[in-house]
C-alpha positions as CSV (number, residue, x, y, z in Angstrom):
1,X,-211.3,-105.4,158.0
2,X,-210.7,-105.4,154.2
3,X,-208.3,-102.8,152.3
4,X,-210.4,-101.2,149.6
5,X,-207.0,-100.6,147.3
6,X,-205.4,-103.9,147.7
7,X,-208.2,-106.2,148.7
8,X,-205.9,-107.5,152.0
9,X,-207.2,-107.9,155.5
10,X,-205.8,-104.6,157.7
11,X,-205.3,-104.8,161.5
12,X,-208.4,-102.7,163.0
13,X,-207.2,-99.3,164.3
14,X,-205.7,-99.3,167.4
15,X,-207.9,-97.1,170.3
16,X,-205.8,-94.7,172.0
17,X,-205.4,-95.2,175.6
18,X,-207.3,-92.7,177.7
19,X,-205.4,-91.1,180.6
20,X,-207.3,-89.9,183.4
21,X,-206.0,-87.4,186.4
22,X,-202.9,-85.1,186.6
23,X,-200.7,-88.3,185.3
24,X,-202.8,-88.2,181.9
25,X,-202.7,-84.2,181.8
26,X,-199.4,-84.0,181.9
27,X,-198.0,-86.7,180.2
28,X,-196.1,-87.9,183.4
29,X,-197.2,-91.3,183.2
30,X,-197.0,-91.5,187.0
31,X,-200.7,-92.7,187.9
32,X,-199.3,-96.2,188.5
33,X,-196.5,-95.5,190.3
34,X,-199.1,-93.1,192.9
35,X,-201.4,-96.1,192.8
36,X,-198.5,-98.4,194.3
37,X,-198.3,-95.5,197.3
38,X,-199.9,-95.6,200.4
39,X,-203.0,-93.2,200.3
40,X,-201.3,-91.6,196.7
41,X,-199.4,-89.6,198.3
42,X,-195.2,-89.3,197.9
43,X,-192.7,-88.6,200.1
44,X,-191.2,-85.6,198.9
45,X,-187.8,-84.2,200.1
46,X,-188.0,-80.3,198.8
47,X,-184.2,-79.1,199.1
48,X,-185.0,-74.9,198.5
49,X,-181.9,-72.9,197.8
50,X,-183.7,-70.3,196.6
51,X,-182.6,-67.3,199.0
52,X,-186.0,-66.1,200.7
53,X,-186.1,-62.5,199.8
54,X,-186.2,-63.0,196.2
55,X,-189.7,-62.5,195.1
56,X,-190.3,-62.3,198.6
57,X,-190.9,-66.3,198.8
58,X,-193.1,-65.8,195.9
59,X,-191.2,-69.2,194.3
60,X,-191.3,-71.0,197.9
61,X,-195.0,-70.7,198.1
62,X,-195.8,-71.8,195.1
63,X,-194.1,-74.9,194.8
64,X,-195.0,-76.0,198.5
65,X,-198.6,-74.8,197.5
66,X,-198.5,-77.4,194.7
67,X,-197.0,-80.4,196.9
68,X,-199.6,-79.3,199.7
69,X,-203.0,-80.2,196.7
70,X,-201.6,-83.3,196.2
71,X,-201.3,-84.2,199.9
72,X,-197.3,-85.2,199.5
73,X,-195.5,-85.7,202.7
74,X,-193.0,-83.0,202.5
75,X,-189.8,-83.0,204.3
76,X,-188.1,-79.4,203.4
77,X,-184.6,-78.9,203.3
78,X,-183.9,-75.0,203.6
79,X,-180.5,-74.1,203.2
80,X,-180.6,-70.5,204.2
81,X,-182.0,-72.1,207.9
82,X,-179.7,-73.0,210.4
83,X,-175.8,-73.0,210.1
84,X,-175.4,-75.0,207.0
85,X,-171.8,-74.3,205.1
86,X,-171.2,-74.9,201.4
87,X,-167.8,-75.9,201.7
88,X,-166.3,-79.1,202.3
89,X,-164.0,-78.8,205.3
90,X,-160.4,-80.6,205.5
91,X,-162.3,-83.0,208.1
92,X,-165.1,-83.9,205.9
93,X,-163.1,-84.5,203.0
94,X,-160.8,-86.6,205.0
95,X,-164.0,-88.5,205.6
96,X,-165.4,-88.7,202.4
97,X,-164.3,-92.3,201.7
98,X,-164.3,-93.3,205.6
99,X,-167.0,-95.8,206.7
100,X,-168.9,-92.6,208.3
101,X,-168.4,-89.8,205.6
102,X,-170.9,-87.0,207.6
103,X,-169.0,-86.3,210.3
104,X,-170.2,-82.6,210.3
105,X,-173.4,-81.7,212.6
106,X,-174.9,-79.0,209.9
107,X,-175.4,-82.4,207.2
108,X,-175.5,-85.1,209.9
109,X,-179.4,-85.3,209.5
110,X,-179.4,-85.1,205.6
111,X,-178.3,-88.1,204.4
112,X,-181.3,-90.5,206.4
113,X,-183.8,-88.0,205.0
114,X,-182.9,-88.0,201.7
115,X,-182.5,-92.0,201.8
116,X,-186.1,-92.0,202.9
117,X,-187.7,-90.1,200.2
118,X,-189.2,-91.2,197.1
119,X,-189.3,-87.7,195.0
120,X,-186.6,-85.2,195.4
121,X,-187.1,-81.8,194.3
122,X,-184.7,-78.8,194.3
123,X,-185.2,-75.3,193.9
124,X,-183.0,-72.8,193.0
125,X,-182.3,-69.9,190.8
126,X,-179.3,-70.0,188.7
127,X,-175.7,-68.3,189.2
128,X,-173.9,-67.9,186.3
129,X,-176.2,-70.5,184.3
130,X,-175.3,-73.0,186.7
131,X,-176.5,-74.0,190.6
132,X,-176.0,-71.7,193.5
133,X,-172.9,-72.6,195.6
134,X,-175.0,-73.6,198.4
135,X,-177.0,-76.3,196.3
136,X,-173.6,-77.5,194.9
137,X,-172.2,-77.7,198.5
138,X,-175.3,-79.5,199.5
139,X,-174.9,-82.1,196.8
140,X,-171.0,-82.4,197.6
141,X,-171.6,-82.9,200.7
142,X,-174.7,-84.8,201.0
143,X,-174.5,-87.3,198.2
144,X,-171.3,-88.9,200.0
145,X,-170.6,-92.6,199.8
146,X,-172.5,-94.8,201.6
147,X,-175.7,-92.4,200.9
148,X,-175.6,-91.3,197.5
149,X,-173.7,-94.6,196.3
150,X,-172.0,-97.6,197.4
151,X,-168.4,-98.9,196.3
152,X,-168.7,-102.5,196.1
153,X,-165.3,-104.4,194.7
154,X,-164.1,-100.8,192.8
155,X,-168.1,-100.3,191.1
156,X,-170.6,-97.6,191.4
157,X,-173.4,-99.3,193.3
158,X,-176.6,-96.8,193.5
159,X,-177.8,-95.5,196.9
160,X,-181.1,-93.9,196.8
161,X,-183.0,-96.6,194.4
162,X,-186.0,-95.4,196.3
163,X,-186.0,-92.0,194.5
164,X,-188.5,-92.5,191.7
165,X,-189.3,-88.8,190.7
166,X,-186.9,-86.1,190.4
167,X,-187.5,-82.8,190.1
168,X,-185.5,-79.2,189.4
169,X,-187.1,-76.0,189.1
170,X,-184.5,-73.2,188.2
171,X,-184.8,-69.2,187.8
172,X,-182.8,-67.8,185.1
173,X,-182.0,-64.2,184.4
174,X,-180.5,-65.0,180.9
175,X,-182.3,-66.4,177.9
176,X,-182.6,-69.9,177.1
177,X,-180.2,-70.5,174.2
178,X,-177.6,-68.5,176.6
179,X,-178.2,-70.8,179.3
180,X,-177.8,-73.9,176.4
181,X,-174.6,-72.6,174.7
182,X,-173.3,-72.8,178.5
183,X,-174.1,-76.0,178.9
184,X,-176.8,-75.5,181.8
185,X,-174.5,-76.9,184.5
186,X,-177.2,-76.9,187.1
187,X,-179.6,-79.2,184.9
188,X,-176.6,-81.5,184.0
189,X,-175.8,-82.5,187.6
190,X,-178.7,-82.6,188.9
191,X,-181.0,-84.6,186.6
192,X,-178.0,-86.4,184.5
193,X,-175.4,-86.9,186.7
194,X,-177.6,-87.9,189.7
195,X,-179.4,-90.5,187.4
196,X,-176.7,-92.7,188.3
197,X,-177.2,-93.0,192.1
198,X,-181.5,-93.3,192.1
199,X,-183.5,-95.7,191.2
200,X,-182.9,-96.6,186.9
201,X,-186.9,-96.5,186.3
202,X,-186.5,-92.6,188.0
203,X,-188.7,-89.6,186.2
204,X,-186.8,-86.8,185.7
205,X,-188.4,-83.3,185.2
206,X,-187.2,-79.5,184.7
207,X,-189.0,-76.5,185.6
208,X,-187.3,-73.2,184.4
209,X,-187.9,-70.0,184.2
210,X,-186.3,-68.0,181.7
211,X,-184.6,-64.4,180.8
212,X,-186.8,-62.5,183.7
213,X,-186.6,-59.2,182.1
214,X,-189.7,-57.3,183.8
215,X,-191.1,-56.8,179.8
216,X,-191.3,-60.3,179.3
217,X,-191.5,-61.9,182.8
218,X,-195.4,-61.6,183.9
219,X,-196.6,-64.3,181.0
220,X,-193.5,-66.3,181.2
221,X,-194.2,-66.6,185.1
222,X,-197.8,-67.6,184.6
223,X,-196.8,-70.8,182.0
224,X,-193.7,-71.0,184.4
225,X,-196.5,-71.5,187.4
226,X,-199.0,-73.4,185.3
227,X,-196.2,-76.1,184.8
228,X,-195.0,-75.9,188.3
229,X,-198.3,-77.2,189.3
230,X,-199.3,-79.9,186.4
231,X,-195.4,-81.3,187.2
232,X,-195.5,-81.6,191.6
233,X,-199.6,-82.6,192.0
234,X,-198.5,-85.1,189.1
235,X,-195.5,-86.8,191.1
């Protein structure tokens, strides 16, 4: 093709790509990596430290609602099930750097479920701008060495490289630029901090909800919802 104003031959425009499905819609780009999965499905490990009376499991519905349409396999983690404990005892930090660092029965199970999955996803709503103490117990204690990452010769060596989607969907009571001016320690550790133990080619997502004042909460939960579903059927 010929430029009119300078007489040179021009490139023909490019087409843009067309994007079909909930990859496309969302701009996830994740239609390849679901093609690469047996039947399209993912599996998901859904860690919910979200305490069940809020919204009376308004939250927990809707996100396993949005997993279920997509036909995930969904291994939930509850942590207000069972006897799981926050803290890190004196015996499990004595075996944090042994060759068997969960030693405790209530997180025995957790580190070969997490290893399996291919999409983690946490839920929680925010205390003090950050994570809840059980979800930052549950990442102490979980993400141990010889699960989360290996020390090989002194160097960080990732452990879950089979986590390729990563997912946090957080419930704020404060505003947005409050939960920015304090640094939005929940978000930092969760998608930036545990970027260094999955897989390097990992999609990283965040789902919040912000400021649920009662005058401004009904719209803000129904874009909060609308992008809780485009986000988990688009894994």
């Amino acid at each position: 093709m010929q430029d009119a104003r300078t007489g040179a031959e021009s490139s023909p425009p490019r087409s843009r790509p067309r994007h079909s499905g909930a990859a496309g819609r969302t701009g996830l780009a994740g239609g390849r990596w679901l093609r690469d999965c047996q039947n399209g499905a993912v599996r998901v490990v859904l860690v919910l430290a979200d305490e069940p009376d809020i919204d009376d499991g308004g939250l927990r519905r809707a996100v396993e609602a949005a997993l279920a349409t997509a036909d995930h396999d969904v291994d939930v983690i509850d942590l207000h099930e069972g006897d799981f404990n926050a803290a890190m005892t004196t015996a499990g930090r004595r075996a944090y750097h042994s060759g068997q660092p969960l030693v405790e029965p209530d997180v025995a199970d957790f580190g070969p479920r997490v290893s399996a999955a291919e999409a983690l996803v946490f839920v929680h709503r925010a205390s003090w701008t950050g994570m809840p103490p059980r979800l930052k117990g549950f990442v102490d204690r979980t993400f141990v060495p010889g699960v989360g990452f290996h020390l090989v010769e002194g160097k960080l060596k990732r452990g879950l490289v089979g986590v390729r989607r990563l997912v946090v969907i957080a419930i704020h009571d404060r505003s947005r630029s409050e939960v920015f001016r304090n640094r939005d320690g929940g978000r930092r550790i969760l998608l930036r901090t545990m970027r260094l133990i999955v897989n390097p080619r990992c999609r990283r997502r965040y789902v919040a909800l912000y400021d649920t004042r009662p005058e401004r909460v009904a719209a803000a939960r129904r874009r909060f919802a609308a992008k809780l579903d485009r986000v988990l059927v688009g894994l």
